[in-house]
RODRENRO-518538 format. One record per residue (C-alpha): chain; y, x, z; residue number from 0; residue in one letter. Coordinates in steps of 0.05 Angstrom, whole numbers. Layout:
BEGIN
R   c        y        x        z     k   r
R   A        Y        X        Z   NUM   a
...
//
This chain:
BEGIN
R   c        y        x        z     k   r
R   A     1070     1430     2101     0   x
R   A     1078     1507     2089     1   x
R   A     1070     1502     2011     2   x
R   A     1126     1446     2019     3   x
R   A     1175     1492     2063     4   x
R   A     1165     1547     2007     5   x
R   A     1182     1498     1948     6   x
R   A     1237     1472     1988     7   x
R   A     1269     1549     2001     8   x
R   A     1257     1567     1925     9   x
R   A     1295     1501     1904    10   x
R   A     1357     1519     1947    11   x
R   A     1352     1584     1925    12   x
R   A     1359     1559     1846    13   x
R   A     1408     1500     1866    14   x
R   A     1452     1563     1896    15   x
R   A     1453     1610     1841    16   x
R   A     1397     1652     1868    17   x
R   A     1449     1663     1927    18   x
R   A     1450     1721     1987    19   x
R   A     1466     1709     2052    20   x
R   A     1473     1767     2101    21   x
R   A     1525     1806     2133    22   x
R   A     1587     1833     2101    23   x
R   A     1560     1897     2073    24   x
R   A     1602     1954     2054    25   x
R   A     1560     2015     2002    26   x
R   A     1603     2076     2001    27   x
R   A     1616     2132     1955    28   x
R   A     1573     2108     1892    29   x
R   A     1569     2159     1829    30   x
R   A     1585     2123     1765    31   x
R   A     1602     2181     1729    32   x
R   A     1590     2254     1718    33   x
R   A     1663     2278     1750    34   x
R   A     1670     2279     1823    35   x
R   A     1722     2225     1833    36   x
R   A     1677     2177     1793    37   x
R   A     1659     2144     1855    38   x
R   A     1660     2070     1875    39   x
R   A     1654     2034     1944    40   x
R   A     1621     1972     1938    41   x
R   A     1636     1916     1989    42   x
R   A     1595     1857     1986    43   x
R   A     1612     1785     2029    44   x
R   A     1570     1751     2083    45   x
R   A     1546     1707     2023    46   x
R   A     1549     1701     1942    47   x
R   A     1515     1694     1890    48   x
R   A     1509     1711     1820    49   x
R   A     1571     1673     1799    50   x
R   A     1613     1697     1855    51   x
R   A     1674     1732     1827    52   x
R   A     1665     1805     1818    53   x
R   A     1734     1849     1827    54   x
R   A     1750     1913     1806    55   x
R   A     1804     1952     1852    56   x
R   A     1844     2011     1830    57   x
R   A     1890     2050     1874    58   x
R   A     1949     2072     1864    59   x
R   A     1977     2148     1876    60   x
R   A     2020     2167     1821    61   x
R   A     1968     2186     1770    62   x
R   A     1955     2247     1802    63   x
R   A     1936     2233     1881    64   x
R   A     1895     2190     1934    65   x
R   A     1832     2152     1929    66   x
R   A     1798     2091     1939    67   x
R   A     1816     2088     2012    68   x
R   A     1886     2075     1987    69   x
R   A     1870     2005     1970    70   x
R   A     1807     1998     2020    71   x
R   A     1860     1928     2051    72   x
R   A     1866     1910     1982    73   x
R   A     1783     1913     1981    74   x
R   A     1771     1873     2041    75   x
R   A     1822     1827     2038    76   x
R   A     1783     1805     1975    77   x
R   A     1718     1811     1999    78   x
R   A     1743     1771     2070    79   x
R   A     1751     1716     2021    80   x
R   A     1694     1709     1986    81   x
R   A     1696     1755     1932    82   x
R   A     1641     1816     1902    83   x
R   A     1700     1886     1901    84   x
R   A     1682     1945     1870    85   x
R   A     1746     1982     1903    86   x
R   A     1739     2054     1850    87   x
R   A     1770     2129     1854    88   x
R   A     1788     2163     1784    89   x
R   A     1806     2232     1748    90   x
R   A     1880     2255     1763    91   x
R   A     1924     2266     1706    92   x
R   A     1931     2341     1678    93   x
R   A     1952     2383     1622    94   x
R   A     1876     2358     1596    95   x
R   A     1869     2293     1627    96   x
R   A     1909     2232     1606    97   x
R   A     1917     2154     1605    98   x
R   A     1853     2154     1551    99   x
R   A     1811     2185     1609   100   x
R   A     1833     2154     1660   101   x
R   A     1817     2076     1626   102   x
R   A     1750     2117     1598   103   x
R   A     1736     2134     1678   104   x
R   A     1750     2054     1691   105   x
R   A     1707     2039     1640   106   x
R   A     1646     2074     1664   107   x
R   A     1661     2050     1736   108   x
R   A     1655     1968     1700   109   x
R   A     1589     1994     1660   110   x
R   A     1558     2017     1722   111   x
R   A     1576     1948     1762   112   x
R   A     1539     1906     1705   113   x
R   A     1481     1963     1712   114   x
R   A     1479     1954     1777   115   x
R   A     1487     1873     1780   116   x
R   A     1421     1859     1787   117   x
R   A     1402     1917     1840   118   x
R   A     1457     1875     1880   119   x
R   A     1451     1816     1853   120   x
R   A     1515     1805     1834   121   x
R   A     1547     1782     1755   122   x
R   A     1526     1823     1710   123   x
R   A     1596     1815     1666   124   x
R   A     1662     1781     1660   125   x
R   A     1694     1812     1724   126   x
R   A     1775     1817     1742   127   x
R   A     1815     1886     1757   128   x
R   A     1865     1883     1807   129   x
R   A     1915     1946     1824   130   x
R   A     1963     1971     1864   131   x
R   A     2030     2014     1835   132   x
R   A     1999     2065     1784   133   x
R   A     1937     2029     1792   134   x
R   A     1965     1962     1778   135   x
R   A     1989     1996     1713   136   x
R   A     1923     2019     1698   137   x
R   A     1890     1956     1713   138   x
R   A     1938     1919     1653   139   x
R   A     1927     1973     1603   140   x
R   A     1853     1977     1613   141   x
R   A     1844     1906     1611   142   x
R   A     1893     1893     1556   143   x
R   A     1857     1946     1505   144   x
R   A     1786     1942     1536   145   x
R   A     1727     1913     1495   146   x
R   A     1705     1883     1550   147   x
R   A     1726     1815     1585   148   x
R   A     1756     1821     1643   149   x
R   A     1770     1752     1673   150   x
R   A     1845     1760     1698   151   x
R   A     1898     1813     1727   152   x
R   A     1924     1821     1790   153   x
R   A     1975     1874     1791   154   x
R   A     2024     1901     1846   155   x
R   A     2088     1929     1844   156   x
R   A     2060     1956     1772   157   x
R   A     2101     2012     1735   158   x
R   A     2081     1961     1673   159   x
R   A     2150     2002     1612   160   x
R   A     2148     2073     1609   161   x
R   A     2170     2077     1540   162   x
R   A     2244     2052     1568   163   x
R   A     2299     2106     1570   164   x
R   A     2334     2077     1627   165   x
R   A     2266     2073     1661   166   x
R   A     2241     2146     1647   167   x
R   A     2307     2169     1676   168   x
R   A     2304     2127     1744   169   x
R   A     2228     2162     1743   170   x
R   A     2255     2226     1739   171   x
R   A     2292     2226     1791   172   x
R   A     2229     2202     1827   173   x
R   A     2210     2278     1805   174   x
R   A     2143     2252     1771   175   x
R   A     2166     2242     1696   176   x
R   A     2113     2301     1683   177   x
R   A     2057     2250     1705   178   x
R   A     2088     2201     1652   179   x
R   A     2083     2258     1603   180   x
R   A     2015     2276     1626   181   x
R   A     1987     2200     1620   182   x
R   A     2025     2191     1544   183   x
R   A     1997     2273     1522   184   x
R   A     2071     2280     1491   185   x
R   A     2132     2306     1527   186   x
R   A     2204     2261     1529   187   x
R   A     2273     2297     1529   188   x
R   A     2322     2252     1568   189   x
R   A     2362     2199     1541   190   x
R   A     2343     2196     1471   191   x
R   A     2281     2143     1449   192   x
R   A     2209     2161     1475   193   x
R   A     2155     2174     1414   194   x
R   A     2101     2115     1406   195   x
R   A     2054     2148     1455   196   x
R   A     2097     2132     1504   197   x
R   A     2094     2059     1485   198   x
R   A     2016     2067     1470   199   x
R   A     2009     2066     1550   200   x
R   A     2060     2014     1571   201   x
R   A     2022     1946     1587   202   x
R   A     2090     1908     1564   203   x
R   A     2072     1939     1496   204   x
R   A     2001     1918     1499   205   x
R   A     2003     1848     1524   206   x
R   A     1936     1806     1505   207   x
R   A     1921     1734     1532   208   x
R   A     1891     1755     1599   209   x
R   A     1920     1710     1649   210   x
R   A     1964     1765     1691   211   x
R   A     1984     1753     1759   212   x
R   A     2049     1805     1785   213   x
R   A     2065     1812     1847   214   x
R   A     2129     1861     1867   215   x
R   A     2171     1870     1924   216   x
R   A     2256     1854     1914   217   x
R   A     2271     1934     1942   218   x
R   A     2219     1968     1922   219   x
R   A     2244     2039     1916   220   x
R   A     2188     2071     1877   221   x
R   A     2180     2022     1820   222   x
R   A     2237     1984     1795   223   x
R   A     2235     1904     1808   224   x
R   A     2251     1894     1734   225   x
R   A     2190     1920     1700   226   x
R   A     2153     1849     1728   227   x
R   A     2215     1808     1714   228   x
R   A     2219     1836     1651   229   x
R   A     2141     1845     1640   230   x
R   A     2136     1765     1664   231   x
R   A     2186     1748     1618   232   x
R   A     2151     1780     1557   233   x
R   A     2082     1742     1580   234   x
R   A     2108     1679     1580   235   x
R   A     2136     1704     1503   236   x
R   A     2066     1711     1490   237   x
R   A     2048     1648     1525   238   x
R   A     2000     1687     1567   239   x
R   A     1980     1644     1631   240   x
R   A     2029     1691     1675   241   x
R   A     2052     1693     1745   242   x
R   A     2107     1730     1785   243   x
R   A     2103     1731     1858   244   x
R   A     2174     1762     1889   245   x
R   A     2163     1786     1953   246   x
R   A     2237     1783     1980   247   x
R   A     2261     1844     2019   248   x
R   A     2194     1877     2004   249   x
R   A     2186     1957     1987   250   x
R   A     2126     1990     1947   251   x
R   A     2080     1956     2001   252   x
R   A     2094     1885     1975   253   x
R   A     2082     1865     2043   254   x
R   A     2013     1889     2060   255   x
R   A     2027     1941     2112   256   x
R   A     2047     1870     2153   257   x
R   A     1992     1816     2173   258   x
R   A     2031     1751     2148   259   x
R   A     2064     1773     2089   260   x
R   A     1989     1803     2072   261   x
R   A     1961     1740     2077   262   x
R   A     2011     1712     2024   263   x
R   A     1992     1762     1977   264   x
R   A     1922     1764     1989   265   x
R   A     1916     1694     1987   266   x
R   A     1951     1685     1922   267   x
R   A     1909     1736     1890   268   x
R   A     1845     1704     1916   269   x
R   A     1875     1639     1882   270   x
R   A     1889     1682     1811   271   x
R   A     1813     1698     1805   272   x
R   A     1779     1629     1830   273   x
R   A     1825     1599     1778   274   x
R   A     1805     1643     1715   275   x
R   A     1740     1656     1743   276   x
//
């Protein structure tokens, strides 16, 4: 009877994927990298296994401020439904550190997750990035020029042109064209036509067939409505599996900073990754 129990348990355990079941389990403050913001947080569900969609989350900050905490909803709300999040911090944009360094930093962080896959017992490749503001715009541009698969975009209220006069003038008055400049390594003078590196880190410029999901509040004050409407509009171009949800009357926030409109969002996400999984 005992040697029957065993066999039983190892069956279910190969029938499941070799699955874990335990209690949500959050690892902080792991070192992918040599820099000091190359840090991860690693929040594993109640139960997965090793074809349970892996996530990477990348806050947002302007290029040049915050951490992973900034998107730490953003990391559970994922995890809450079902889903493996690596939630990850980054270098800041300088005079010596731009866009290249930043997607190099994102890199390392989705190296380290397949090192560490079967540590955790997680999959070991083929995960999805997911962002909010500046890092929604990082998580297009790293996925749309990375070598390696990621599965699908989910990207908030992402700054998604900045080679677009009109565009680089509304983010100047924001005061933080010099983080633009920063990212692209190149400087812009107002109102004449920005130089190719300014095009080499716009996502609208660098659109591959990675099913993209936007999402972007109506008002949101900090990044201009049209770069999804016009960003969506340029996937479905492409024919690019593509999605725009408008959150109406939404800011920067898209509606996470309230518990229903969270759920919308959070839920729709969750949808984007089971379906390109």
């Amino acid at each position: 009877m005992k040697h029957l129990f065993s066999f039983i348990t190892l069956l279910l355990l190969l029938i499941t994927g070799n699955a874990c079941s335990q209690q949500a389990k959050d690892i902080r403050k792991l070192q992918y990298g040599t820099h000091k913001q190359n840090i991860l947080d690693l929040f594993l569900p109640a139960s997965y296994t090793n074809k349970t969609p892996v996530v990477i989350v990348i806050h947002g900050g302007a290029w040049n401020l915050g951490d992973q905490y900034f998107t730490e909803n953003v990391a559970v709300g994922l995890r809450e439904r079902g889903f493996v999040v690596a939630n990850i911090d980054y270098r800041y944009v300088s005079d010596s550190v731009h866009a290249k360094d930043l997607l190099a930093d994102i890199d390392k962080a989705v190296a380290y997750m397949e090192k560490i896959s079967k540590e955790y017992h997680f999959k070991s490749s083929g995960y999805h990035a997911s962002g909010v503001s500046a890092g929604a715009h990082l998580a297009l541009l790293y996925s749309y020029t990375s070598n390696k698969k990621i599965k699908s975009i989910e990207a908030l209220c992402a700054p998604s042109i900045l080679n677009d006069p009109d565009i680089l003038a509304f983010i100047n008055s924001l005061k933080v064209l010099k983080n633009i400049e920063q990212l692209a390594n190149d400087t812009y003078t107002l109102g004449t036509k920005p130089s190719d590196k300014f095009t080499a880190i716009s996502p609208i410029a660098q659109i591959t067939q990675i099913p993209t999901l936007l999402v972007h509040g109506t008002k949101d004050k900090s990044v201009q409505y049209k770069n999804s409407t016009l960003m969506l509009e340029q996937l479905q171009k492409q024919k690019v599996p593509s999605k725009l949800l408008t959150m109406p009357g939404n800011g920067h926030d898209v509606g996470l900073n309230q518990p229903d409109t969270a759920k919308i969002v959070f839920d729709e996400m969750a949808a984007w990754v089971k379906k390109h999984d």
